[in-house]
N, C-alpha and C positions, 0 to 999 in steps of 0.2 A: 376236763373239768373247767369249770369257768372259775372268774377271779374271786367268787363268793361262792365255791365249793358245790354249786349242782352241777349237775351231769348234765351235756350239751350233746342234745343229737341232732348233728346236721351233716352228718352224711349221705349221701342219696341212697347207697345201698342199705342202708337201716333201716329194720323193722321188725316187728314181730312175728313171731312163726307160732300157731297152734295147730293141732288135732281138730278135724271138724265136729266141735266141742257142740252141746247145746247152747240156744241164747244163754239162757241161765248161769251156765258154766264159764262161756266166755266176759260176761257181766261181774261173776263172782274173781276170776281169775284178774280181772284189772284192780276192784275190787281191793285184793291182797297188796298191788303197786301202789297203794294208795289214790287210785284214780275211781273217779263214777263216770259211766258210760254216759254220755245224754241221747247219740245219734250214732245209728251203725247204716253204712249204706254199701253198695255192691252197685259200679258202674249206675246206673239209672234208678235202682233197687233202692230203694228204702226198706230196709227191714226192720228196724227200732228205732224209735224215737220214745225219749221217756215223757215226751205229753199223750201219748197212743194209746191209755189206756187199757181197756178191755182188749182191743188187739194183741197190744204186746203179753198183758197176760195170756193168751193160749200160745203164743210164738214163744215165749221163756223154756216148755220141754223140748221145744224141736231143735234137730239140728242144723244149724246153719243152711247147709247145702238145702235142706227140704224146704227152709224158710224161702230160700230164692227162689226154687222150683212153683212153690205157690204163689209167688206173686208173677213170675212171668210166664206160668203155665209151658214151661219149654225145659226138658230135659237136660242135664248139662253136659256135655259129649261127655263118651269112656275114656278120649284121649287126654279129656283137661286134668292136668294133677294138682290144680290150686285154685280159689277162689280170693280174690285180693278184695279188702276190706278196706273203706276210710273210716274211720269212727272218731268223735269229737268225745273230750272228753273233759271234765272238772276237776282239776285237784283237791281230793277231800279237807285239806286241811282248810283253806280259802275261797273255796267256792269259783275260784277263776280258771277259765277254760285254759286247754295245756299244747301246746303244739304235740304231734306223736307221730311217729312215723308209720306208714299205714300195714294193715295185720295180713299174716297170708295163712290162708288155711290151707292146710295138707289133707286132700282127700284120698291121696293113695299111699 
């Protein structure tokens, strides 16, 4: 805890672990921390951005992993079991962006 009571994550091995959820789902699940998604990217991949528009609305039902698969048109091997995610984020209550540790999704 820090000296005014939030919770400090700066450890290297800290992060988030999800299910290869839909955007949607991973959006709504921050959502519930208190936090709004603005940017979710994958190594070079940009997969969400909330000025994106009409994009991001058809990318909201898909899952994750297929989200990647269409922008880089390349299969993701059977032997990868995770997908590592940065995602920038806002704190709902101020509007000001959050440092967070980056997301790993579980595809197997």
């Amino acid at each position: 805890m820090g000296h005014d009571g939030e919770v400090k994550v700066d450890k290297i091995w800290d992060r988030f672990e999800v299910p290869n959820l839909t955007l949607r789902e991973l959006i709504d699940h921050f959502a519930k921390k208190g936090l709004d998604i603005s940017m979710v990217s994958c190594g070079v991949s940009l997969l969400y951005a909330s000025f994106y528009g009409t994009k991001s609305k058809e990318r909201m039902p898909m899952k994750i992993s297929d989200i990647l698969v269409s922008i880089t048109k390349k299969p993701i091997p059977d032997h990868q079991r995770a997908l590592i995610l940065e995602i920038q984020v806002d704190d709902q209550s101020d509007a000001e962006e959050v440092e967070v540790p980056y997301v790993m999704v579980k595809l197997k």
